[in-house]
C-alpha positions, 0 to 999 in steps of 0.5 A: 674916795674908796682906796680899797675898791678903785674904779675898774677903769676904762680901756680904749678899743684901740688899746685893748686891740694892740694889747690883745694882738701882741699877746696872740703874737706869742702864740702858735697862731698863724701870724695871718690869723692873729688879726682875726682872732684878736677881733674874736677877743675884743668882741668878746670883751665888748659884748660882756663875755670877759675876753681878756680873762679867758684870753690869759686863760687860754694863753698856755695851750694857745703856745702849744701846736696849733691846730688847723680844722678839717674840711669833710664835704663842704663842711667843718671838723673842729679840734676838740676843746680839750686838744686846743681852745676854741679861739684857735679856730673860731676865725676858721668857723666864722669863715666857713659859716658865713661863706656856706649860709651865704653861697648854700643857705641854713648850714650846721657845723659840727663846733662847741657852741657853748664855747665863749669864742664861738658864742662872740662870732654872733656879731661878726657874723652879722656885720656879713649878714648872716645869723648864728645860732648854737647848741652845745655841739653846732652851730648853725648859720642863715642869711639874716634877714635884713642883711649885713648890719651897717655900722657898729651895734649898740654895745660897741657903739658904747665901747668905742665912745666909753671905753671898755671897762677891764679889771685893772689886775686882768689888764696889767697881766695882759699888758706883760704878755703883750710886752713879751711880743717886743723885741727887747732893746739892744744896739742890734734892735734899734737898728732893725725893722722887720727882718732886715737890719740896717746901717747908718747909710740905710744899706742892708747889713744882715737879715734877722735870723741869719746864724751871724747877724752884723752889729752895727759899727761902732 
């Protein structure tokens, strides 16, 4: 064996989104918006446009002020790239191109159709039947032809039965932003779920977050 040169080793989907999701919990994201983004990732990651490491990337200017797109006559203006990273509003773009090319027909939208987060919304978009196209300055959406694709494609048919393969080195920095989401152990922390904490008999004794939070009796 070569201990030099370890196998890159194989990550589950499920793992690969609870990681992913975690992280994004750190971020300026709206929290109704993590689960969504985190598909972007995981797609990305799936489909060969190493997510994960533009992920981490993306991390520092993901924790800045997020920023929502504008809506202009039906249609979409974008951050720049350079205020904030494309996957902050690629689940914006994907609902709005698939909302207008399913409701009007072909539409173009003004977004950075290089960016890696906007080229991974081609398969999402074809799970709701409509095909994506881009320049580096748009992209353009159309009802596929065949309509909405049933069941996972080929490449993740093969992450889900194989695992996705992820840089040991890029997982192990992803799994120490994600464990930066967890609420870190304490006597308060194990007696809490959600925003409400309780005591021994179930009865709620504070909400977390409130200037005076109860500790537990001892």
């Amino acid at each position: 064996m070569n201990h030099l040169n370890p196998p890159t080793p194989r990550v589950s989907v499920r793992e690969l989104r609870l990681m992913t999701g975690r992280a994004l919990l750190t971020t300026a994201i709206p929290f109704g918006s993590v689960a969504a983004t985190r598909e972007v990732v995981v797609g990305a990651e799936t489909h060969g446009l190493d997510g994960v490491a533009r992920l981490l990337d993306a991390l520092p200017a993901l924790r800045s002020r997020h920023l929502r797109p504008q809506l202009l006559d039906g249609g979409g203006q974008f951050p720049d790239p350079a205020a904030q990273p494309p996957l902050a509003t690629a689940p914006d773009l994907l609902d709005l191109a698939v909302a207008r090319a399913l409701a009007d027909g072909p539409v173009t939208l003004a977004a950075p159709g290089h960016d890696w987060a906007v080229r991974s919304l081609l398969p999402l978009a074809e799970r709701h039947g409509v095909e994506l196209s881009f320049t580096a300055d748009s992209v353009t959406a159309r009802r596929a032809p065949g309509g909405p694709r049933s069941g996972p494609d080929a490449a993740e048919l093969r992450a889900l039965t194989d695992g996705v393969p992820v840089d040991a080195a890029l997982w192990r920095r992803l799994v120490a932003e994600a464990e930066t989401a967890l609420t870190p152990d304490s006597p308060l922390s194990r007696t809490h779920a959600g925003d409400s904490v309780f005591g021994p008999d179930g009865q709620i004794l504070a909400e977390a977050g409130e200037d005076e939070p109860v500790e537990p009796a001892a």
